[in-house]
C-alpha positions as CSV (number, residue, x, y, z in Angstrom):
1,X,114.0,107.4,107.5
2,X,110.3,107.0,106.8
3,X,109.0,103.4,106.0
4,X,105.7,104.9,105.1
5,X,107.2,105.5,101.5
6,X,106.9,103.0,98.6
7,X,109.0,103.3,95.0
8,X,106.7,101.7,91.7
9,X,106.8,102.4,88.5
10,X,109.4,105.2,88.4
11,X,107.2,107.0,91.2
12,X,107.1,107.6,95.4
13,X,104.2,106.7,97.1
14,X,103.0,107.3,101.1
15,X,101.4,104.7,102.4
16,X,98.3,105.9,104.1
17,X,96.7,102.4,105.0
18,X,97.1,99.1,104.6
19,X,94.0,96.5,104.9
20,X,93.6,93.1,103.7
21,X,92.0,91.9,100.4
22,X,89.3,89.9,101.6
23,X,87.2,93.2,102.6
24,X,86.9,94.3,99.5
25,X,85.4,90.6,97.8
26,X,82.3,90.0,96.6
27,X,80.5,86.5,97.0
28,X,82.7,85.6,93.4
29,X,85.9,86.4,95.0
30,X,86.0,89.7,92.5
31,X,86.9,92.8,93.7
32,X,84.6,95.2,94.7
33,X,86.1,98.3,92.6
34,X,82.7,100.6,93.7
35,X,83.6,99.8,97.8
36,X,87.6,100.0,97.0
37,X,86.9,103.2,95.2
38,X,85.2,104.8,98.4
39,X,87.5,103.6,100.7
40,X,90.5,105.2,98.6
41,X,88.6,108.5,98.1
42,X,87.8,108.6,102.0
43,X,91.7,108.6,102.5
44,X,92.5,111.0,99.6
45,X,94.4,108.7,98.7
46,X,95.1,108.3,94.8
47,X,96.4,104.9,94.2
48,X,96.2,101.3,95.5
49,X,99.2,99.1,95.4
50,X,99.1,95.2,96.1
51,X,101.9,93.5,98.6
52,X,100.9,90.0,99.4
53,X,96.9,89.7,100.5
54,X,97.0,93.8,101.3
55,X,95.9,96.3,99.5
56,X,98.3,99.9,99.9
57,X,96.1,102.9,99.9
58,X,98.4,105.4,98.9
59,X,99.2,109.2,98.0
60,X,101.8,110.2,94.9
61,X,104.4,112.3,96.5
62,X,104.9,115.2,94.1
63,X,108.3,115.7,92.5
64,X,110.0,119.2,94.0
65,X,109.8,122.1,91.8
66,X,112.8,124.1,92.4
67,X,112.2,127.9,92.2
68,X,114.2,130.4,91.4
């Protein structure tokens, strides 16, 4: 079983990474999207999920195309 794998809005997700919150803040306590958005794309990651103070950087896993 792989515990890498999230389920969210109808959808499977691998977990690539998981860091906390705080690195991405700015002085306002916003979130840095430019930094987030660099750190995602340096994974090749396409999506960031929140669980508690951690931000998920994570990959869609495709549905299977069955070929005939």
């Amino acid at each position: 079983m792989n515990y890498n794998i999230i389920h969210k809005e109808g959808n499977a997700f691998k977990i690539l990474n998981e860091i906390n919150i705080h690195m991405f803040k700015n002085k306002d306590e916003s979130i840095n999207q430019q930094v987030l958005g660099k750190y995602v794309h340096e994974w090749d990651a396409d999506k960031v999920l929140q669980r508690d103070n951690k931000f998920l950087i994570c990959k869609t896993i495709e549905e299977a195309t069955i070929v005939e």
